[in-house]
C-alpha positions as CSV (number, residue, x, y, z in Angstrom):
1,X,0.0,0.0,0.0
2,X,1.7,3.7,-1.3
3,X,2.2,6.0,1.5
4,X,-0.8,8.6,1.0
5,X,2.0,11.5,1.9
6,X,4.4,10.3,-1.0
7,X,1.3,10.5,-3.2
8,X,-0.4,13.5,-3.1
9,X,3.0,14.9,-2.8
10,X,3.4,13.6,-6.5
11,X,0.8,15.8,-8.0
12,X,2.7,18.6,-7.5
13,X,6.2,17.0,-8.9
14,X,7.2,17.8,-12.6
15,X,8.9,15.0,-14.7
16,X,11.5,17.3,-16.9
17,X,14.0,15.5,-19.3
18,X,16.3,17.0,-21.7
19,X,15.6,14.6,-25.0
20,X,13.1,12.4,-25.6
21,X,14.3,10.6,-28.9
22,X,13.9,6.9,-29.0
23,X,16.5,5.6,-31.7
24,X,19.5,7.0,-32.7
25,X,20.1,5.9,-36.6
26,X,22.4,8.4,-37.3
27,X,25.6,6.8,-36.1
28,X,26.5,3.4,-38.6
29,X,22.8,3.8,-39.7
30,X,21.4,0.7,-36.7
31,X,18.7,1.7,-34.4
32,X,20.3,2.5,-30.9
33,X,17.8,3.2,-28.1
34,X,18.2,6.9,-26.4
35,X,17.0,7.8,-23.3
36,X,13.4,8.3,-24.5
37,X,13.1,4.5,-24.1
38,X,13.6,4.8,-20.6
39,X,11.6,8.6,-20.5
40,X,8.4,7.0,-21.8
41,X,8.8,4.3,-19.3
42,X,8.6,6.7,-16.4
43,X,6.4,9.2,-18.1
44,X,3.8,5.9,-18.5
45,X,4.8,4.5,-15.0
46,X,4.3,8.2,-13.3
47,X,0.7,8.9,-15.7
48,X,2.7,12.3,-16.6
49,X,3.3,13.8,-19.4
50,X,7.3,14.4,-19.3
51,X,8.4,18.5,-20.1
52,X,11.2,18.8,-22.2
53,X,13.9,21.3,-21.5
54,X,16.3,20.2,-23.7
55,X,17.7,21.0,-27.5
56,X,15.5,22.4,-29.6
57,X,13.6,23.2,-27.2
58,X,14.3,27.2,-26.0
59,X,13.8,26.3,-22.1
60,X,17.4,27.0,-21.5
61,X,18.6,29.1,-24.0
62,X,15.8,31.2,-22.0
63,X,17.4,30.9,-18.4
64,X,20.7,31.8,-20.7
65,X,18.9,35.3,-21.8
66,X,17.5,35.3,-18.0
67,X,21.3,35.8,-16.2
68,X,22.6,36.9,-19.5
69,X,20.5,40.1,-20.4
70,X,22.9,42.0,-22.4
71,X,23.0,38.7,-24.7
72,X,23.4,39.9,-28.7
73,X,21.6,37.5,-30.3
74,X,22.7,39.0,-33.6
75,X,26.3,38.5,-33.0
76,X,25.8,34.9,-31.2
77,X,26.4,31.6,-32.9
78,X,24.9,28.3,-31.7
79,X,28.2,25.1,-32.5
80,X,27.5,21.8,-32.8
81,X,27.7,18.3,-34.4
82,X,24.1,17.1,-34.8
83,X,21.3,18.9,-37.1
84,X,18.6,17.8,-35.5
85,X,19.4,19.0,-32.3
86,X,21.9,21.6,-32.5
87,X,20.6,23.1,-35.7
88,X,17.2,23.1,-34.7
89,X,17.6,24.0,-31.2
90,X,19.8,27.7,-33.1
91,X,16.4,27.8,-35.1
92,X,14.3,27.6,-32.6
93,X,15.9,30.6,-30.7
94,X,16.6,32.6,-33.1
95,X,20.8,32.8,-33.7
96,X,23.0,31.9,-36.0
97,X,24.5,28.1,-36.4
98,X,27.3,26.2,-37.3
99,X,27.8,22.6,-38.5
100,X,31.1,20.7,-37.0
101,X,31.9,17.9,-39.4
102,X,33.8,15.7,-37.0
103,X,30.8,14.6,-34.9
104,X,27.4,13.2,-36.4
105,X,26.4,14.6,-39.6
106,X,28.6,15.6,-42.3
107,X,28.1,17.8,-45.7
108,X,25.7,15.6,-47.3
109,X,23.3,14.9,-44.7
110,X,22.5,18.9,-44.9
111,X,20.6,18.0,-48.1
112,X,18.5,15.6,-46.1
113,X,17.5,17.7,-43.3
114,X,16.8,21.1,-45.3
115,X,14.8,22.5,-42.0
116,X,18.0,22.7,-40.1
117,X,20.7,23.4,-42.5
118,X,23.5,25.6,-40.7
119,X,24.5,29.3,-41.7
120,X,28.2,28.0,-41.1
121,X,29.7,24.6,-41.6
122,X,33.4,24.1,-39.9
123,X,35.3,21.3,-40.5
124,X,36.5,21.2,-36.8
125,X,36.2,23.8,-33.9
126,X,39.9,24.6,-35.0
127,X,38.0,26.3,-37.9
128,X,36.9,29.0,-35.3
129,X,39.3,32.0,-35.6
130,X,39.5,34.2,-32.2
């Protein structure tokens, strides 16, 4: 029998991840479980509906802006190796982005994921001149 404090307790508690992708195919093109296999698990388990805070989502890039105020968005660049996430996730807040080719997509795959193509590509973060 559940202890009725640690219940209604638990309708005030808020399940937050920070993905909630099931398969990576990306990487050698097999289908490698993520952690949405074990979010959906909980979310089911816990009757909740989990809140992502997470790439793309703009949750942190707004707690960024939040202690960050004086932020330039025009002159800020989002990096990073992965379209769907790091792409999107520059998209969704509204800077500029750049593509690293040594992590998980490369040059070609831009032409499959037209929604988050980069304003920049680099071949590696050495690219980046101070």
């Amino acid at each position: 029998m559940a202890d009725s404090h640690v219940t209604d307790n638990m309708a005030a508690v808020n399940l937050s991840i920070m993905e909630r992708s099931i398969y990576n195919t990306e990487t050698n093109r097999r289908r490698l479980p993520l952690t949405g296999v074990m979010v959906n698990s909980v979310a089911i388990a816990a009757n909740r509906e989990p809140f992502v805070v997470g790439k793309p989502s703009r949750t942190m890039f707004d707690f960024v802006l939040k202690a960050h105020s004086d932020l330039n968005l025009k002159r800020t660049v989002f990096v990073g190796d992965n379209l769907k996430a790091d792409m999107a996730f520059a998209r969704t807040v509204g800077i500029d982005s750049a593509l690293v080719l040594t992590g998980v997509h490369k040059v070609v795959d831009i032409q499959h994921h037209t929604d988050f193509t980069p304003t920049y590509v680099l071949n590696s973060l050495a690219d980046i001149a101070c």
